[in-house]
C-alpha positions in Angstrom: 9.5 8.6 -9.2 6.9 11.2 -10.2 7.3 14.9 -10.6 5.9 15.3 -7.4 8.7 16.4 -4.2 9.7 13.2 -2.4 7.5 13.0 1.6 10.8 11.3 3.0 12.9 14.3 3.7 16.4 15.0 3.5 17.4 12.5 5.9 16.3 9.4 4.0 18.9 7.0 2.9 19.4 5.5 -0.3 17.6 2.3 0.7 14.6 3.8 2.1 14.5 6.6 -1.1 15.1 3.3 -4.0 12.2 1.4 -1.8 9.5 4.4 -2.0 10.4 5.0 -5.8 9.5 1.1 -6.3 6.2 1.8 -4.3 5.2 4.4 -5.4 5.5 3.5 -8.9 3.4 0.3 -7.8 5.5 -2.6 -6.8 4.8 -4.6 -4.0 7.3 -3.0 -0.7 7.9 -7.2 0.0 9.0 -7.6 -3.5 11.1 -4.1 -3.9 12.6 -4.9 -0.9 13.6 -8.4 -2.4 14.8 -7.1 -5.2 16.7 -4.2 -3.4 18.0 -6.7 -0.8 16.8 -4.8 2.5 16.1 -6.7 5.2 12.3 -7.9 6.3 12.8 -6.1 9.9 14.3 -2.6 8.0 11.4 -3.0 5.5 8.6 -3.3 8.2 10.7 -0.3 10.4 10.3 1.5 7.1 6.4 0.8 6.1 5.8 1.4 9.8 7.7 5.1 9.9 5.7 5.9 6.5 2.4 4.9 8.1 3.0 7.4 10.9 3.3 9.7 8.5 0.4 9.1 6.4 2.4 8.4 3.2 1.5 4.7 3.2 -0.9 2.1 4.2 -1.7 -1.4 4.4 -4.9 -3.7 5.1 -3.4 -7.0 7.3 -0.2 -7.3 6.4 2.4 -4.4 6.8 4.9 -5.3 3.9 2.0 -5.3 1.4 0.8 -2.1 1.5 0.5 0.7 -0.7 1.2 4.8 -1.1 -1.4 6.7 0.1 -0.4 10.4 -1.8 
C-alpha cells in the first residue's frame, strides 16, 4: 500500500485489508480476489461496502472497478 492511512478502519479483516492493498496498487478486485481465494459473493459484499463509502467505484460491472482516493 501507499503511505497514505488505510479508509477501511480498524475493523477490517485481513481479507478485506490484502484485497484493497491489491486494488489500490492497481489489480483488477476479480483477479485479487482470485488470487487471494475470497469468495465472488464476499468480494461483491466488499466492492459494494467500499462504494458506500466512496473509496471505490465501478462502471457495469461491480468486481471490476477501481479506487477512487
Amino acid at each position: 500500500m501507499t503511505d497514505r492511512a488505510c479508509p477501511l478502519g480498524e475493523g477490517a479483516k485481513p481479507d478485506e485489508r490484502a484485497l484493497w492493498a491489491a486494488v489500490e496498487a492497481g489489480e483488477w478486485p476479480r483477479d485479487a480476489a482470485a488470487r487471494l481465494g475470497i469468495p465472488r459473493r464476499r468480494l461483491e459484499y466488499l466492492c459494494a461496502k467500499w462504494g458506500r463509502r466512496d473509496i471505490y467505484n465501478w462502471g457495469v460491472t461491480i468486481d471490476l472497478g477501481w479506487c477512487t482516493r
